[in-house]
C-alpha positions in Angstrom: -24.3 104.8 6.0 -26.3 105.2 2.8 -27.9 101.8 1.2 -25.8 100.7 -1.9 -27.7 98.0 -3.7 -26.5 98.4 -7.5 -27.9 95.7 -10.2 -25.5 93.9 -10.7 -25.0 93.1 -14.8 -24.4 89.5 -15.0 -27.5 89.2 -12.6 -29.6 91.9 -11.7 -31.3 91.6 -8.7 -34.5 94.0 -7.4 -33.8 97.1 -5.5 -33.8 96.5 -1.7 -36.5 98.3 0.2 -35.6 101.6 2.3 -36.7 100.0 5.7 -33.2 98.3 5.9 -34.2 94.7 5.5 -34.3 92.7 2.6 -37.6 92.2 0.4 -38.8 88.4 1.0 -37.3 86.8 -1.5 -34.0 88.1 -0.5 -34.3 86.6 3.1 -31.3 84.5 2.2 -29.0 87.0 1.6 -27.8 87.2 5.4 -27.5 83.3 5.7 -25.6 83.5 2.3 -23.2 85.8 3.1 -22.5 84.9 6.7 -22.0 81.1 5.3 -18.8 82.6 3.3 -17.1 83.8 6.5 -18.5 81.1 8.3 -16.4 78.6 6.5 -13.1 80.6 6.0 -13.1 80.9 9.7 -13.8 77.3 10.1 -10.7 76.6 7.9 -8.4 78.6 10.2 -9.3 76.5 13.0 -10.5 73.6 12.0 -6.6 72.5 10.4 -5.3 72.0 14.3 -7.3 68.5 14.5 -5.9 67.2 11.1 -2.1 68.0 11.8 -1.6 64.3 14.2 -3.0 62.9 10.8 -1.8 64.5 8.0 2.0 64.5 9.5 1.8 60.7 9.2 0.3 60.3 6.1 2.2 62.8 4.6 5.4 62.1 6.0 5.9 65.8 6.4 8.3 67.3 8.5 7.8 69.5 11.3 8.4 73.3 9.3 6.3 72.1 6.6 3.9 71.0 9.1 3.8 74.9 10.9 3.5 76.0 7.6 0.4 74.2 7.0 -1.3 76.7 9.4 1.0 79.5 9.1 0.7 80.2 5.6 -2.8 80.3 5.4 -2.5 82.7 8.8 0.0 85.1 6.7 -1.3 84.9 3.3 -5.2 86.0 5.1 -3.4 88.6 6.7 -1.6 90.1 4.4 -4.4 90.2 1.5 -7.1 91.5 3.3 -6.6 95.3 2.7 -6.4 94.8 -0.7 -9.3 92.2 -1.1 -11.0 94.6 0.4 -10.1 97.5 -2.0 -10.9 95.3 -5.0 -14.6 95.3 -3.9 -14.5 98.7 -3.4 -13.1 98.8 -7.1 -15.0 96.1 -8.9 -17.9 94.8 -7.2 -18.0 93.6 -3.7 -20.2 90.7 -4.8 -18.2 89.6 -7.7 -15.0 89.7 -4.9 -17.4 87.3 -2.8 -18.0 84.8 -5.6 -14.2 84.9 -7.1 -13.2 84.8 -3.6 -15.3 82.2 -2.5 -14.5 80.1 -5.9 -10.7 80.2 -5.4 -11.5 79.1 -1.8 -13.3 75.7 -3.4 -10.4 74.9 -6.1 -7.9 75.7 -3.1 -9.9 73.4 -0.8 -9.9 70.8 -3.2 -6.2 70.8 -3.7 -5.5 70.8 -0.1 -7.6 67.5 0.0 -5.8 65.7 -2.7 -2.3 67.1 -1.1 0.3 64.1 -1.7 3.1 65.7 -0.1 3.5 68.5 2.8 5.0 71.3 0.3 2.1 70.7 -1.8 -0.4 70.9 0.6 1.6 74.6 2.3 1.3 76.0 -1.2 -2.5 75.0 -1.4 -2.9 76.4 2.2 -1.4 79.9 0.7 -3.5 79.4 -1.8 -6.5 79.3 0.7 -5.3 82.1 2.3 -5.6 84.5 -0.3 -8.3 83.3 -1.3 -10.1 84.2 2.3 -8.5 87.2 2.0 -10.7 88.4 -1.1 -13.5 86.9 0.4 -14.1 88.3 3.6 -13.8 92.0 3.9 -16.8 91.9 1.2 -18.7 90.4 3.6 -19.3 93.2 6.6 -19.1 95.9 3.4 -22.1 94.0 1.9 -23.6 93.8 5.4 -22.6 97.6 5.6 -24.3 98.7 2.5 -27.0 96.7 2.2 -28.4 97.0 5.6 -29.4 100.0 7.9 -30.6 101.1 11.1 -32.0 98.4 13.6 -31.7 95.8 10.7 -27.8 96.3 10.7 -27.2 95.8 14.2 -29.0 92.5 13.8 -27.0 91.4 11.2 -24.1 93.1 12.8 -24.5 90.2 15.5 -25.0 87.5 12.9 -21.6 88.1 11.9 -20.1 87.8 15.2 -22.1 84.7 15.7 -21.3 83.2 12.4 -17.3 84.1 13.3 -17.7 83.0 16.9 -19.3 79.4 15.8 -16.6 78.9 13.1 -14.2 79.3 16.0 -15.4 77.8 19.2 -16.7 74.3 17.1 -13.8 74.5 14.8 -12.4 71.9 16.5 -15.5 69.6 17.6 -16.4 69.7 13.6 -12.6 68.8 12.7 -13.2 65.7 15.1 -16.4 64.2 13.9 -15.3 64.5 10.6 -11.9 62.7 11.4 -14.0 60.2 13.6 -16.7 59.8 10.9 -13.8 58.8 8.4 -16.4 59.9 5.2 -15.0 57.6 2.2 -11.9 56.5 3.9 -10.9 60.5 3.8 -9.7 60.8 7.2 -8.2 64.1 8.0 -8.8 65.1 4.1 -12.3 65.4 4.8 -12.0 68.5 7.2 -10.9 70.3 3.6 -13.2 68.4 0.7 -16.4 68.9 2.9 -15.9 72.5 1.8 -16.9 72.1 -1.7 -20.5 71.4 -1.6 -20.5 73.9 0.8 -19.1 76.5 -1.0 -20.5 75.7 -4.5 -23.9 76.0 -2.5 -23.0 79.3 -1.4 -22.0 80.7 -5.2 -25.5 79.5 -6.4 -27.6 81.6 -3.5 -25.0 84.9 -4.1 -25.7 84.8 -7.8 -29.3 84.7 -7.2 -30.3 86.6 -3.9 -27.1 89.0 -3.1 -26.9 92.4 -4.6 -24.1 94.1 -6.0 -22.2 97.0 -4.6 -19.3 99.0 -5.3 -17.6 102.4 -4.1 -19.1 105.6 -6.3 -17.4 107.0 -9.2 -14.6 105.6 -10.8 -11.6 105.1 -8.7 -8.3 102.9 -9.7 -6.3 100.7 -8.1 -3.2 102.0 -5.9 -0.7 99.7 -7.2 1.7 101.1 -4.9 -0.1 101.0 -2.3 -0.6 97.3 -2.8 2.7 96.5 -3.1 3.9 98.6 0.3 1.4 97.2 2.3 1.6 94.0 1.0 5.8 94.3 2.1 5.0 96.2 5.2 2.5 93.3 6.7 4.4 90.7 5.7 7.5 91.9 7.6 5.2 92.5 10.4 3.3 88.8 10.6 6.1 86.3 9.2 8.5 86.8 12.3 5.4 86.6 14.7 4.7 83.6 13.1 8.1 82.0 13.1 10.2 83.6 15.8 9.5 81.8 18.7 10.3 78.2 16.9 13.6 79.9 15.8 14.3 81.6 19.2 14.1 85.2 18.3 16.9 85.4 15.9 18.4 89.0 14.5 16.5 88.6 11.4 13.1 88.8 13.2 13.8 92.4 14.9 15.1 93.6 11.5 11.6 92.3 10.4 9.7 94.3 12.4 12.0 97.6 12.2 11.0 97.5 8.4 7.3 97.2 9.0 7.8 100.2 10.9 9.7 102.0 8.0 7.4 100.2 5.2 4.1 101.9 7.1 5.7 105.6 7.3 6.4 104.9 3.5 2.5 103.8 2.9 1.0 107.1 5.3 3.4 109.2 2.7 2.1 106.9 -0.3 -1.6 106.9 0.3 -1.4 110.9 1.2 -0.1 111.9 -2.1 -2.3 110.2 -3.6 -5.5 111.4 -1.5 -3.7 115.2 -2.1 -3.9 114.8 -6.2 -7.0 113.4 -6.4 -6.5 109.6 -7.0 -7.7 106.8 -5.1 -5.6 105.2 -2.5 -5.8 101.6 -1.4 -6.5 103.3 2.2 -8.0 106.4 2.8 -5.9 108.0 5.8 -8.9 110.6 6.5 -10.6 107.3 8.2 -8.3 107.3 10.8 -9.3 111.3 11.6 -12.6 109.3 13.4 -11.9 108.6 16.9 -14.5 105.9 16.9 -12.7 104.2 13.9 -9.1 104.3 15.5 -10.7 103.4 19.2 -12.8 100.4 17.4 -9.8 99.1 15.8 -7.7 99.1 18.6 -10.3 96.8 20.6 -10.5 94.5 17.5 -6.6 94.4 17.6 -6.9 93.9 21.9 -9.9 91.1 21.7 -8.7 88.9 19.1 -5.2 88.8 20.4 -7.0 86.3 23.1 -8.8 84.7 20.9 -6.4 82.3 19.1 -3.7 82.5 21.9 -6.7 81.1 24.0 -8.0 78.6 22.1 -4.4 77.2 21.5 -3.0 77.1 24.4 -6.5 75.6 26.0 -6.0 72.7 23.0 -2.5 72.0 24.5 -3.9 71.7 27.9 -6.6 69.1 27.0 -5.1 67.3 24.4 -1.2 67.4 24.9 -1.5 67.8 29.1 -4.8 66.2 29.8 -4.8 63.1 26.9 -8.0 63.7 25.6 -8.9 63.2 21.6 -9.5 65.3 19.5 -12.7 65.0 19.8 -13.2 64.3 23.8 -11.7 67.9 23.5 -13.6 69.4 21.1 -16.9 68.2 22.7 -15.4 70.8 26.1 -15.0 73.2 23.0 -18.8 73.4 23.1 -18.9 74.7 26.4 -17.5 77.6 25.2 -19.8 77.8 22.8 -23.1 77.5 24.5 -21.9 80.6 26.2 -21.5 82.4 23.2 -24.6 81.7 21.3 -26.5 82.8 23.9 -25.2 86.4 23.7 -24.2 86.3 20.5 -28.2 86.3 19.6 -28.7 88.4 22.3 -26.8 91.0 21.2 -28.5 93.4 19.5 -30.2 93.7 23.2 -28.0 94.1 25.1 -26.3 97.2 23.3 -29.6 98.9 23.1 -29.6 99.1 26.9 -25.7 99.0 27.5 -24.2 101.3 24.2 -20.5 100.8 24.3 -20.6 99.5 27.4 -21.7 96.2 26.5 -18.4 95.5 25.1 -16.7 96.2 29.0 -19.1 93.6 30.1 -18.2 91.4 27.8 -14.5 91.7 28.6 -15.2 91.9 32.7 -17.3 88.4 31.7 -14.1 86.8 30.1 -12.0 88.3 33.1 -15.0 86.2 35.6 -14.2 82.7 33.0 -10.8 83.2 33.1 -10.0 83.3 36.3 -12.4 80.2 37.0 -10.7 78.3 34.7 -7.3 78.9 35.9 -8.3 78.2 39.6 -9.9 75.0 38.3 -7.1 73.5 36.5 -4.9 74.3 39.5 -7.1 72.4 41.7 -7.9 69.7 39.2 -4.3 68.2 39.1 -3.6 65.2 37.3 -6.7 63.5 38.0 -9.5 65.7 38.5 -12.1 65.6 35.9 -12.0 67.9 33.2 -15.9 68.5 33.0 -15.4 70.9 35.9 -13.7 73.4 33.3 -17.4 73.8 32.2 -18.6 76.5 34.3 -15.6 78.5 33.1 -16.0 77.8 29.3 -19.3 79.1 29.6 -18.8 82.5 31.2 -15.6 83.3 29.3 -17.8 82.0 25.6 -20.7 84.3 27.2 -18.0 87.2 27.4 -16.9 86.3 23.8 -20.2 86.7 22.3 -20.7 90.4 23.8 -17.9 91.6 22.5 -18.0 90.4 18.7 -20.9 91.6 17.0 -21.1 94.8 18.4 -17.3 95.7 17.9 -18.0 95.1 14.6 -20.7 97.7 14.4 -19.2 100.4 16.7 -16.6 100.6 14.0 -18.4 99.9 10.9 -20.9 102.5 11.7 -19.2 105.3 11.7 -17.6 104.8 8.1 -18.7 106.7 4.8 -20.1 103.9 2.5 -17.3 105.1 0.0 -14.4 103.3 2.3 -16.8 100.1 3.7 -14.4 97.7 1.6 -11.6 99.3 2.7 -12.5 99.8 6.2 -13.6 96.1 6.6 -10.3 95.3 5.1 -8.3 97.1 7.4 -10.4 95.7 10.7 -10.0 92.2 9.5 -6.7 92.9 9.1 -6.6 94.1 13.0 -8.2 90.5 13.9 -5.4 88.3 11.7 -2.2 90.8 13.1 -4.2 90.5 17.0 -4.3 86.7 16.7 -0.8 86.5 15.4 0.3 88.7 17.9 -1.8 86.9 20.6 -0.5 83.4 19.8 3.2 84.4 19.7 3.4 86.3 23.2 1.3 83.2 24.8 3.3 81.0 22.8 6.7 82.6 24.7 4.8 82.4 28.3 3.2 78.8 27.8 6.1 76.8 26.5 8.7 78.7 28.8 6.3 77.7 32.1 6.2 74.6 30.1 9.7 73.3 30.8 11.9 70.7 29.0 10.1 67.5 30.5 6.6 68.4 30.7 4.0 65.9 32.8 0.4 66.7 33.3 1.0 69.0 35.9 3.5 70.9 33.9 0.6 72.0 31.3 -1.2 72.8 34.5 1.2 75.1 35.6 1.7 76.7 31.7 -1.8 76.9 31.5 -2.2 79.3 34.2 0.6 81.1 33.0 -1.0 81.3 29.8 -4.7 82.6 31.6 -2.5 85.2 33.4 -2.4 86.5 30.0 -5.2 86.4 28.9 -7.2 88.2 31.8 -4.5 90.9 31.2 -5.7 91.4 27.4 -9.7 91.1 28.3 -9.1 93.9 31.4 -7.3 95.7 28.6 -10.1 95.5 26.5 -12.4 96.7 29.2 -10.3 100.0 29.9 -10.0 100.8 26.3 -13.9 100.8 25.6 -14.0 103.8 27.9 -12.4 105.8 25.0 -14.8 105.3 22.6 -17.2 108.4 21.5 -20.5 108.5 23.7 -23.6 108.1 21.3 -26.8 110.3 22.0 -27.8 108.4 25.0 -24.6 109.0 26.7 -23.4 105.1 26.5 
């Protein structure tokens, strides 16, 4: 990848060196950015801890109350090839700082929310605005950074996602515990405006602009078919296990299938006469690319399936707070800082391979944990879930950053919005698919009557699972390209 570091015109900032790192006054341009997907992660997971809360105050009932983390889920998913083509189009930065400022007004509404379909709408609102947001951030990283200095920052981003996700919930419950201004469960979503107006102030002063060269429009078609084509592809995922798998659902996912022939035909017209489609198909001509995006798909469809079904365990099976249980949350992420910052390491000596290692690691937790609650019972103590946490976070932290890279690396600069689009579309589709297969498996074990050692039992089920996905994982890392060291 080329550097692409274009003065911006509302505030032009110095060119960046060719050594791949930013000059010193720009050191804050990796903390800056990695804050914006930092804290549209957070928001994903952090809503779990408020729903006890907000279903009370709120009197909501229980579809508006799915909704509340649903539509955020679909809108994210379904924008992000776009919002990613619209920094290609018009600045990536500029997509950052509307992004990010549609993220604070939405935030702000979801704080002053005085009814459930209010607060949904606001959610949506969220969504899409998370969705502009962060495919700009790994096609800044992308363009601004090379060599060495990318894979560092590379692993940044997987820590900054990683930390957003594993303390997700331990934040959620010291802000709920703290009660800031009598806010209660309001605070998880106003604490987000200082943060985020912080944010806009740095990226208007330190971040660089950066766009795709020449002069390419936008592929209003291809907008509108993908935009369809997701939809029918995340909205049944979402709500077809509540509804028991009604008729509707499989129609659902029959039209994604005939929406995404339509959208290869679209975009390859397009690409044939010269225009500019919202996906370049020639991407998916790179084995790395395809390979990469498949193990995004495959990782993070453990991800959310884990941590939700591991919140149902604590909290529903085991009666801890929200809090007791975000504090065993930790665990998880101890594990992963420490390879998370490690990472750039580690992939220097292992090459692909360190993602394997990373999934064996999770394999190693998984198991651990699921032999652990099986011999904990209904009176065990739950701090001997540590040792798992740990090694499956370790495994976590392996795997992020550098799948990020192995794909990322491999792309012309031209397509970096678009290709960071379409992998963060892979990570919203594998989480949705993730949490709706473990969904099926944990509340069938579950049973109708559930005691403690009911969510024991469903738990394991659910681990079953999950070391399936991780071994999967491992397996498919063996098909991506060798580099010139032969890893």
């Amino acid at each position: 990848m080329t550097t692409e570091a274009n003065r911006s015109a509302s505030a032009p900032s110095p060119p960046m060196p060719t050594g791949g790192s930013p000059a010193a006054p720009h050191r804050l341009i990796l903390p800056t950015v990695l804050a914006g997907v930092f804290i549209t992660t957070l928001d994903f997971f952090i809503v779990n801890v408020t729903i006890p809360s907000l279903q009370t105050d709120l009197s909501a009932s229980a579809a508006a109350i799915e909704w509340v983390v649903a539509g955020f889920g679909l809108a994210y998913g379904v924008g992000l090839i776009t919002g990613g083509r619209l920094g290609d189009l018009y600045g990536r930065r500029k997509m950052f700082l509307l992004g990010l400022g549609l993220f604070t007004i939405a935030s702000l509404l979801c704080g002053v929310a005085q009814s459930g379909g209010f607060l949904v709408s606001s959610r949506v609102l969220q969504g899409l605005a998370a969705a502009m947001l962060a495919p700009q951030v790994l096609a800044l990283l992308g363009t601004i950074f090379t060599g060495a200095a990318r894979l560092k920052v590379f692993a940044g981003y997987g820590l900054a996602m990683g930390l957003a996700a594993v303390f997700g919930q331990l934040i959620g419950g010291l802000l709920i515990e703290a009660d800031i201004a009598g806010w209660g469960w309001r605070s998880c979503f106003l604490v987000n405006l200082p943060i985020c107006l912080l944010i806009m102030g740095l990226a208007l002063k330190v971040v660089p602009e950066s766009r795709a060269e020449g002069r390419p429009k936008l592929d209003f078609l291809g907008v509108v078919v993908i935009t369809l084509a997701l939809v029918a592809l995340v909205l049944p995922l979402i709500e077809a296990r509540e509804d028991g798998w009604p008729l509707w659902t499989w129609l659902s996912f029959g039209a994604f299938v005939v929406l995404m022939a339509a959208f290869v035909a679209v975009e390859r017209s397009i690409a044939s006469k010269g225009g500019s489609p919202l996906v370049n198909i020639a991407m998916f001509r790179d084995r790395a690319f395809v390979v990469g995006l498949a193990c995004q798909l495959v990782f993070w469809m453990g991800q959310a399936s884990f941590f939700l079904v591991l919140a149902l365990y604590m909290q529903a099976g085991r009666g801890l707070s929200a809090l007791e249980a975000g504090l065993l949350f930790a665990a998880i992420g101890a594990g992963y800082m420490y390879t998370s910052m490690n990472a750039t390491k580690f992939a220097a000596k292992l090459g692909r391979q360190v993602l394997a290692v990373g999934a064996l690691l999770m394999v190693v937790g998984l198991v651990v944990l699921g032999v652990t609650a099986a011999q904990l019972g209904s009176d065990g103590h739950t701090a001997w879930l540590i040792p798992g946490l740990v090694i499956d976070g370790a495994g976590m932290g392996l795997a992020v950053a550098p799948l990020a890279s192995t794909v990322l690396a491999r792309v012309n600069p031209q397509y970096a919005g678009s290709a960071s689009g379409v992998l963060t579309t892979g990570l919203q589709i594998g989480n949705s698919i993730g949490v709706a297969v473990i969904g099926v498996i944990f509340y069938n074990a579950l049973g109708e009557q559930p005691d403690s050692s009911a969510f024991a039992h469903a738990f394991d089920m659910g681990i079953v699972f999950l070391v399936a996905v991780a071994a999967a994982l491992a397996l498919l890392v063996q098909a991506l390209p060798r580099t010139n060291a032969g890893k």
